[in-house]
C-alpha positions as CSV (number, residue, x, y, z in Angstrom):
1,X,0.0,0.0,0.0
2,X,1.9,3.4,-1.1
3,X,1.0,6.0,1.5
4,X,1.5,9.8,1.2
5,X,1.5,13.0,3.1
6,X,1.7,16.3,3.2
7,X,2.0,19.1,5.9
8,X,4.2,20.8,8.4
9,X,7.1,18.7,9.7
10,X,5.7,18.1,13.2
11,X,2.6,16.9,11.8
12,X,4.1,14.6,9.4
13,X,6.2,13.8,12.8
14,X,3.4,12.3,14.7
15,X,1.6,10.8,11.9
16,X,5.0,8.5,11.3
17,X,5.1,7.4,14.9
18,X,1.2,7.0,14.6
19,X,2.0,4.5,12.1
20,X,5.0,3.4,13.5
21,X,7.4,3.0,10.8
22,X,5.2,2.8,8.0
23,X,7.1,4.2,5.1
24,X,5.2,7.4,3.7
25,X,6.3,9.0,0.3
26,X,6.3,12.7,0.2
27,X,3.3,13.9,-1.6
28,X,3.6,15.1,-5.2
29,X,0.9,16.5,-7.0
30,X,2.1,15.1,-10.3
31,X,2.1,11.0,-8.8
32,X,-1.1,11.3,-6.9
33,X,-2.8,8.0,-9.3
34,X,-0.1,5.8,-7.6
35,X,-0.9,6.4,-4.1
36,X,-3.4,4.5,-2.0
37,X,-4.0,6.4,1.3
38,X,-3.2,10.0,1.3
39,X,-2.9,12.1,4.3
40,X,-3.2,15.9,3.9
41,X,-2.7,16.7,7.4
42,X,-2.5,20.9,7.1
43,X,-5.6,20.4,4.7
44,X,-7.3,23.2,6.9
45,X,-5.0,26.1,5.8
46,X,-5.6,25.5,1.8
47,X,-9.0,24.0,1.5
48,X,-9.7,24.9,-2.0
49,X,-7.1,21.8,-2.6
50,X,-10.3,19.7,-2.0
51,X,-10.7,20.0,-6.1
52,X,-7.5,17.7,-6.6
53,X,-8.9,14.9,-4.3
54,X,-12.5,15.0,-5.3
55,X,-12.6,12.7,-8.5
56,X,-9.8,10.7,-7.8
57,X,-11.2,6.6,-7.9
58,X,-10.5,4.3,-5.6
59,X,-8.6,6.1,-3.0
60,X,-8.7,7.1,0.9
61,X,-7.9,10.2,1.3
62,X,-7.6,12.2,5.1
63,X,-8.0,15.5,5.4
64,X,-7.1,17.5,8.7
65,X,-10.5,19.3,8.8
66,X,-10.8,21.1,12.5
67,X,-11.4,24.5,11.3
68,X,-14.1,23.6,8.4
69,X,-16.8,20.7,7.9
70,X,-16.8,18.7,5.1
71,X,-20.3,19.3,4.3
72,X,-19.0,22.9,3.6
73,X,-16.8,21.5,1.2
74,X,-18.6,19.7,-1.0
75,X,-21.5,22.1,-1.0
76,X,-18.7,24.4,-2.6
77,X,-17.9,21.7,-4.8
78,X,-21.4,21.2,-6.1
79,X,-21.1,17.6,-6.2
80,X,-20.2,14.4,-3.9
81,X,-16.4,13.2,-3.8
82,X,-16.0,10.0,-5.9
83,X,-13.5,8.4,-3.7
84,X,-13.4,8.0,-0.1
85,X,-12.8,11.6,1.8
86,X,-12.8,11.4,5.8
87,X,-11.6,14.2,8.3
88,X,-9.5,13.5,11.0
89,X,-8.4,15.6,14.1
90,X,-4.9,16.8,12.6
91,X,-3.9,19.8,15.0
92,X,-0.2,19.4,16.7
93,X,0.0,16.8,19.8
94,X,-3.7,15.2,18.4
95,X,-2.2,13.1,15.7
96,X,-0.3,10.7,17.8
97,X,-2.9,9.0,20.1
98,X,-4.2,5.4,20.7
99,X,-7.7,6.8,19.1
100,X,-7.7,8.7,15.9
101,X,-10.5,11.0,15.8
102,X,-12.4,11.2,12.8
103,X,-15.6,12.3,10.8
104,X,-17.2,11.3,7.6
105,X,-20.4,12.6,5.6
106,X,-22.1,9.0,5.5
107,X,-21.7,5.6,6.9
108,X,-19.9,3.9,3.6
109,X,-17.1,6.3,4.3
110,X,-16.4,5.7,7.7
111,X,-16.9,2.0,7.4
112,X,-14.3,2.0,4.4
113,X,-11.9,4.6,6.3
114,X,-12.0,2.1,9.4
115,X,-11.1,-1.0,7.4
116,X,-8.5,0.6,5.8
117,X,-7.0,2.7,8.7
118,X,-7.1,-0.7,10.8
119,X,-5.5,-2.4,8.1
120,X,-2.3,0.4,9.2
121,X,-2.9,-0.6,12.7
122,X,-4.7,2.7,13.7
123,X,-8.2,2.5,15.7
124,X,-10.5,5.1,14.9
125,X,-13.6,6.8,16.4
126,X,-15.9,8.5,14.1
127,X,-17.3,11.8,15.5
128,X,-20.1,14.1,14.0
129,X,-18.8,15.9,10.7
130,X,-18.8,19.4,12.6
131,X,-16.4,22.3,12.6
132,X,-14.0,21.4,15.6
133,X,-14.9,18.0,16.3
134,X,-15.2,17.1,19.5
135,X,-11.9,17.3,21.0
136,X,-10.4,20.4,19.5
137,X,-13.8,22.3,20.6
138,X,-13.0,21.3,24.2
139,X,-9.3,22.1,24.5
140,X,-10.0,25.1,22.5
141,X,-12.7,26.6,24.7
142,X,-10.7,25.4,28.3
143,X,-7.9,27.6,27.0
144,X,-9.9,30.5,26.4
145,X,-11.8,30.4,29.4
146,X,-8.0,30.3,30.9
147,X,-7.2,33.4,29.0
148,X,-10.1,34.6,30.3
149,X,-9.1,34.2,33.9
150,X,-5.8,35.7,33.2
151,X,-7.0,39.0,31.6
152,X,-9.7,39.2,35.0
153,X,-6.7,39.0,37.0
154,X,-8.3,35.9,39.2
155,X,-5.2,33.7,38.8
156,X,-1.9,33.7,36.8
157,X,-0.6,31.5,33.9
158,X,1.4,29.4,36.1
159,X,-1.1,28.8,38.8
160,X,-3.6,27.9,36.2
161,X,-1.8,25.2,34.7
162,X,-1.0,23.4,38.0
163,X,-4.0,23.6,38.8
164,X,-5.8,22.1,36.0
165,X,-3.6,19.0,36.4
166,X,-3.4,18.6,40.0
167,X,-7.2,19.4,40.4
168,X,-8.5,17.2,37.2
169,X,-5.8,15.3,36.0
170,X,-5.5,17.1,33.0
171,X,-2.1,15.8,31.8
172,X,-0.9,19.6,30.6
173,X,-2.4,22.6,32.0
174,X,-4.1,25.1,29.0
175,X,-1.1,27.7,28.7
176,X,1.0,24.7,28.3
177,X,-1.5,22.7,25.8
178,X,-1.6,25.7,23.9
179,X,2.3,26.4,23.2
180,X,2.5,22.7,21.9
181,X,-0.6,23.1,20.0
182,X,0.3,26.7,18.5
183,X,-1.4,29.8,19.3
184,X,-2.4,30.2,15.5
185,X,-4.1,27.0,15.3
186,X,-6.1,27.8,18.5
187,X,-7.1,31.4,17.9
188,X,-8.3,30.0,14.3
189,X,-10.1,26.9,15.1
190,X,-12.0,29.0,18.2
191,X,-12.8,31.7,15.4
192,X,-14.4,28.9,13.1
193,X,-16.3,27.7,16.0
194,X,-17.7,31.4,17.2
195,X,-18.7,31.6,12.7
196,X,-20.6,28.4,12.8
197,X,-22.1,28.3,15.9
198,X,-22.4,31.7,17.7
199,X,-22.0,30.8,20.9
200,X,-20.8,32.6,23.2
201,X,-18.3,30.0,24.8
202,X,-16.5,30.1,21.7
203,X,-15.8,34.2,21.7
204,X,-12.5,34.3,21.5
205,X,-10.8,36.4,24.8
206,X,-9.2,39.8,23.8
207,X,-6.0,38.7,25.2
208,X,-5.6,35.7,23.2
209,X,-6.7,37.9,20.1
210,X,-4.3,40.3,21.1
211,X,-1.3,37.6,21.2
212,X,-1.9,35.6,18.5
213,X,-1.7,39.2,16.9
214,X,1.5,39.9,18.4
215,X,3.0,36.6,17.1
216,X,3.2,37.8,13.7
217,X,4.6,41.2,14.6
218,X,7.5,38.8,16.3
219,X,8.5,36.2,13.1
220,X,8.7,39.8,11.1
């Protein structure tokens, strides 16, 4: 089975340990008939490259879709995929878990995906095709509500994090979830959440607004 993948290099870190070993060929546009199973893992950043996937035959392709629904996509597209097109939780630290966590727009996907996922010794759990999932919409909203806490002046960064692991057994605190996640990918997925749903939980805090600003005053 040729495999291939594309995004940024700490992605395409955790997806090789996910599949521990598994030889992956670097994606090329140009030899995308000879792969199998492709993995766009940064899919989120560029989705008009859904038009390159969408007619391919007989392929499984993964898209890292946190920040957009799939629905979305192919409503855009104007027609359904004719291969097999699943989403799967792709943000940083969420790639290499015992559970993969995935959506699909119908049941023949996701039954395909599984059998084909298992057959690269992943297990997979099929969530509701929604922007953020499930568990990027709870990190995501935990560390707001801690930016939130910070900016009231209630409790500081460090005091936060300890206790969110020493009081629920949270193995990382949110300040310290958030730097291995990335600010950018957090700010973004919470903004796509507030668009599709509205709700308030999702409003992203001026503070983290206001850094995740900052951070690209800082690479300049």
């Amino acid at each position: 089975m040729n495999i291939a993948a594309k995004g940024q290099p700490n992605q395409l870190q955790e997806l090789s340990e996910l599949l521990h070993g598994t030889p992956i060929l670097p994606f090329k546009s140009n030899e995308i008939d000879k792969y199998d199973v492709i993995f766009d893992l940064d899919f989120d950043d560029t989705p008009e490259s859904i038009g390159q996937y969408a007619y391919l035959q007989n392929k499984l392709v993964v898209l890292g879709t946190v920040k957009i629904q799939l629905e979305e996509l192919y409503a855009e597209l104007g027609s359904t995929p004719t291969c097999t097109i699943v989403g799967m939780n792709t943000l940083p630290t969420f790639i290499h878990r015992p559970i993969v966590e995935c959506c699909a727009t119908n049941d023949m996907d996701a039954t395909v995906a599984k059998e084909k996922l298992a057959s690269l010794g992943l297990e997979t759990r099929f969530v509701k095709s929604r922007v953020g999932l499930v568990t990027p919409r709870i990190v995501c909203m935990i560390i707001n509500e801690a930016y939130y806490t910070v900016q009231e002046g209630t409790a500081a960064r460090e005091d936060i994090d300890l206790g969110m692991k020493l009081g629920t057994a949270y193995p990382k605190g949110p300040f310290a979830w958030c730097d291995e996640i990335g600010l950018d990918h957090v700010y973004e997925t919470l903004d796509a959440l507030y668009q599709d749903t509205k709700d308030e939980r999702y409003k992203i805090c001026s503070l983290l607004k206001t850094e995740y600003l900052q951070s690209f005053t800082q690479q300049a």
